[in-house]
C-alpha positions in Angstrom: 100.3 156.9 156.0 99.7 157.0 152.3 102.9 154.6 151.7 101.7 152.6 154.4 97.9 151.9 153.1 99.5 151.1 150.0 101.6 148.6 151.1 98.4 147.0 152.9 96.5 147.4 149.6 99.3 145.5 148.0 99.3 142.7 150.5 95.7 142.1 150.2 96.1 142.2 146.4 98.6 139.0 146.4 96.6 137.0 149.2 92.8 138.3 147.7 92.7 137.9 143.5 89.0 138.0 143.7 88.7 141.7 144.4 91.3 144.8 143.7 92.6 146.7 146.3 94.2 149.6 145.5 94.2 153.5 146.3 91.0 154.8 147.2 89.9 158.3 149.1 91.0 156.5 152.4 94.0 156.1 151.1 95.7 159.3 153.5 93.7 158.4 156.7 95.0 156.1 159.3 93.2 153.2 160.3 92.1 154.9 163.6 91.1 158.1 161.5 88.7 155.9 158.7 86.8 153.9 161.5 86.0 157.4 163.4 84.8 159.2 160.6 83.3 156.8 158.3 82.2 153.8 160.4 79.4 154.1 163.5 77.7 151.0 164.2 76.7 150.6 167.8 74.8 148.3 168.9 71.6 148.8 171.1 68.8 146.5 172.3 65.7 147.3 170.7 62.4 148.1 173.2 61.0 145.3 171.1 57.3 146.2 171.1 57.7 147.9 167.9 59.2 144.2 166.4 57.5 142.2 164.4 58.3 138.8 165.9 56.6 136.7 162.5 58.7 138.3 159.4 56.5 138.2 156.3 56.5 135.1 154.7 58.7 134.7 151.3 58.1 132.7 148.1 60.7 130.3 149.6 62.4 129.6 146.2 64.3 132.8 145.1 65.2 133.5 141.7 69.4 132.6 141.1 70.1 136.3 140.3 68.3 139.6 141.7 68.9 143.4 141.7 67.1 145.8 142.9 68.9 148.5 140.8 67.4 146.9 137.7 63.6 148.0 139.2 63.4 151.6 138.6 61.7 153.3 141.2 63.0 152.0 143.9 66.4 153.2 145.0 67.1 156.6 145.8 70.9 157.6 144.9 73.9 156.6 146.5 74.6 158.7 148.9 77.5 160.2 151.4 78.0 160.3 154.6 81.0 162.2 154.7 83.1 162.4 158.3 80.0 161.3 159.9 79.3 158.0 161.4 75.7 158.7 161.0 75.7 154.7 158.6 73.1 153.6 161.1 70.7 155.7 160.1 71.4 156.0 156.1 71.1 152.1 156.2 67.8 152.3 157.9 66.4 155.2 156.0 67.7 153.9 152.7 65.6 150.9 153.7 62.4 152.7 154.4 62.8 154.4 151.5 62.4 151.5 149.5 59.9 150.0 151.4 57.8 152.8 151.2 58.4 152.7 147.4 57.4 149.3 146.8 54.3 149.9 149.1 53.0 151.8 146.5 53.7 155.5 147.1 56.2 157.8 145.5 59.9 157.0 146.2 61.1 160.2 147.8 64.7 160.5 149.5 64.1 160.9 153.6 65.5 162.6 156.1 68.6 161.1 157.5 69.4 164.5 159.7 66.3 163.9 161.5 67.3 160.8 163.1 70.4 161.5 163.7 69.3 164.8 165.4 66.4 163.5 167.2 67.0 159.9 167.9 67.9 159.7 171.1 68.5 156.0 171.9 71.3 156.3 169.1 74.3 158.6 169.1 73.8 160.4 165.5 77.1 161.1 164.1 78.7 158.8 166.7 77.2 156.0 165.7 73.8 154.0 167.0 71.8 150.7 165.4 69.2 150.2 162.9 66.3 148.5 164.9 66.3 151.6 167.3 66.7 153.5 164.3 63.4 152.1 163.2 62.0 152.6 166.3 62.4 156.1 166.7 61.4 156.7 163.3 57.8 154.7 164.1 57.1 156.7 167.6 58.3 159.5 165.4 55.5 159.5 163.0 57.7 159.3 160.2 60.2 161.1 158.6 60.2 164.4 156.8 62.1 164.9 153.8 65.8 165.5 153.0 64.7 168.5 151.0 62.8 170.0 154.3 65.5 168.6 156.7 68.3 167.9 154.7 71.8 166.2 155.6 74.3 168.6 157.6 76.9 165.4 158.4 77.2 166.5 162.0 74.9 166.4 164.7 72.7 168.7 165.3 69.4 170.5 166.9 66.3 168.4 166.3 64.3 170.4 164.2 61.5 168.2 163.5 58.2 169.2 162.3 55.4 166.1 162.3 53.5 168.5 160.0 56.0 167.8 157.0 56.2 164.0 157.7 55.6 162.4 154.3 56.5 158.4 154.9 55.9 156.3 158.0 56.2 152.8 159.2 54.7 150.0 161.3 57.3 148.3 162.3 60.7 146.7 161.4 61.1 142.7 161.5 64.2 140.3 160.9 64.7 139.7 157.4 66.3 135.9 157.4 69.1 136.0 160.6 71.7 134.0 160.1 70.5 132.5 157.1 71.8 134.3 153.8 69.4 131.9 152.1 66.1 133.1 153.9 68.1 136.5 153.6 68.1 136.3 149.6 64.1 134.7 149.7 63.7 138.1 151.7 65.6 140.4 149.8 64.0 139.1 146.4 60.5 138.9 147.6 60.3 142.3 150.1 63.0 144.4 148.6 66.5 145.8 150.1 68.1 144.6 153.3 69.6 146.6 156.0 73.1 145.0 157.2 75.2 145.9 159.6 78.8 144.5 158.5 82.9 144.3 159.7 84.1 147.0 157.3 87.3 147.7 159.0 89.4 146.5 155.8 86.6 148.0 153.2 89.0 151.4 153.0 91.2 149.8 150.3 88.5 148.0 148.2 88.0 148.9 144.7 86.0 146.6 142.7 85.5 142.6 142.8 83.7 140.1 145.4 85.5 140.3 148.5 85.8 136.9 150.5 85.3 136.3 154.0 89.0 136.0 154.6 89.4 139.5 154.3 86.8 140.2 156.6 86.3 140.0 160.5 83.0 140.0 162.3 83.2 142.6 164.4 80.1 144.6 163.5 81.1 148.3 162.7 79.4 149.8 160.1 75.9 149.4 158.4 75.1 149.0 154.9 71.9 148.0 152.6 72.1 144.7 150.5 70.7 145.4 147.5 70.8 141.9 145.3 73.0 138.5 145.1 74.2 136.4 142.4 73.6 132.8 143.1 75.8 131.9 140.2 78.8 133.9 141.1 78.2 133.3 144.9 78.2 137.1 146.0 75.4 140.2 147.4 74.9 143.3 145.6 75.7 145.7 148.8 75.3 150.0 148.8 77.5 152.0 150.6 77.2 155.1 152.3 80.5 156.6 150.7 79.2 158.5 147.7 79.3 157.3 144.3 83.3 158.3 144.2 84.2 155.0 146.3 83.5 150.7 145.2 82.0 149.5 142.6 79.5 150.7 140.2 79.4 154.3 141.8 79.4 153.2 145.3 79.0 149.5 145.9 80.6 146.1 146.8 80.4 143.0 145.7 80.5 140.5 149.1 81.0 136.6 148.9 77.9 134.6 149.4 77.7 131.9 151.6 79.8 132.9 154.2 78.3 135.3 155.9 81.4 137.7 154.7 81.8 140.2 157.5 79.1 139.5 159.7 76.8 140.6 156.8 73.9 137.8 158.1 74.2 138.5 161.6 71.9 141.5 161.6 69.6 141.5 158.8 66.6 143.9 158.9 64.0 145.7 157.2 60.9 148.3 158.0 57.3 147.0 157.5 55.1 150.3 155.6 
């Protein structure tokens, strides 16, 4: 499997000069093995009363270049999922963590075992959708911290106590679908954007801006956007891998403009 991944690697090398492929911590697994322990988007249809049907409204001219990781206080650290395809929920948490940050309070890292143990729209470490994600989170109360509940990367018994919540929502709202221009107006003027993207051939990647050739768009994994280059035509995008996979401790750089893996087909964010 190793020789085979490498050959893949290799081929996506020649035919994708934009980004290096190469071996990576996947590099052992088969294709079959990578998308059941480290992917886990599934999609469900939101109850839709929690939605905010009128996103906030933008500045409508965003700056050419933005990064959230340049705004201290606002990112928690990458973190790792492990053989867990619990994405869903880091994606939405990581989002409400930042929201919560930029409303104002403390930026504290959440509890991602919680939802995965006690959402029970989703599937927790077999995979399950942002919205409903949010969703829970919101009838929830909140979410208790991943000091008090902290990550086990397997699912669990719901242990939840609303007397240790310490962040909570209003609601969760569409952040520019469709439209990685009203995406970037979003992401600049509200802060990080959950996505849910096609990361079946993300287990070779190393650094560079991946293109949409050497993506599909079948949803399968979810992610937080994080900034873009206008300039250089490509999103800023955290992972869920730990800081010992991507880019820059944990990230990838995907094309702009192109909705590169589905990345503009489910764009979302909590409302604090």
């Amino acid at each position: 499997m190793f020789k085979a991944n490498l050959r893949r690697a290799r081929r996506h090398q020649l035919l994708d000069p934009s980004a290096e492929h190469g071996v990576t911590k996947f590099s052992d697994l088969t294709q079959q093995e990578f998308q059941e322990f480290y992917l886990g988007y599934r999609p469900n249809d939101p109850t839709s009363q929690l939605h905010n049907a009128a996103s906030r409204p933008t500045a409508g001219d965003p700056p050419s270049t933005f990064d959230w990781r340049s705004h201290p206080g606002v990112l928690t650290p990458v973190y790792n999922q492990e053989q867990c395809g619990s994405c869903w929920a880091f994606s939405a948490v990581e989002n409400m963590e930042s929201q919560w940050a930029l409303a104002g309070y403390n930026l504290t890292s959440l509890s991602v075992q919680q939802v995965v143990d006690c959402d029970t729209t989703d599937g927790g470490c077999n995979g399950g959708d942002t919205p409903t994600a949010y969703e829970y989170i919101q009838k929830a109360g909140g979410l208790e911290s991943w000091k008090e509940y902290p990550y086990t990367a397997k699912n669990g018994r719901c242990r939840f106590d609303k007397s240790g919540v310490v962040a909570q929502i209003t609601g969760w709202e569409y952040a520019g679908k469709n439209d990685e221009a009203k995406m970037a107006d979003y992401l600049a003027t509200h802060g990080p954007v959950s996505i849910c993207v096609d990361a079946s051939n993300w287990n070779n990647y190393k650094k560079g801006i991946l293109p949409a050739s050497k993506c599909g768009n079948q949803l399968d994994h979810c992610v937080l956007a994080v900034g873009y280059d206008l300039d250089s035509k490509y999103w800023i995008v955290r992972n869920s891998w730990g800081t010992d996979w991507g880019v820059e401790d944990g990230f990838i750089y995907l094309e702009y403009g192109t909705n590169t893996c589905g990345l503009a087909t489910e764009p979302t964010s909590s409302t604090v």
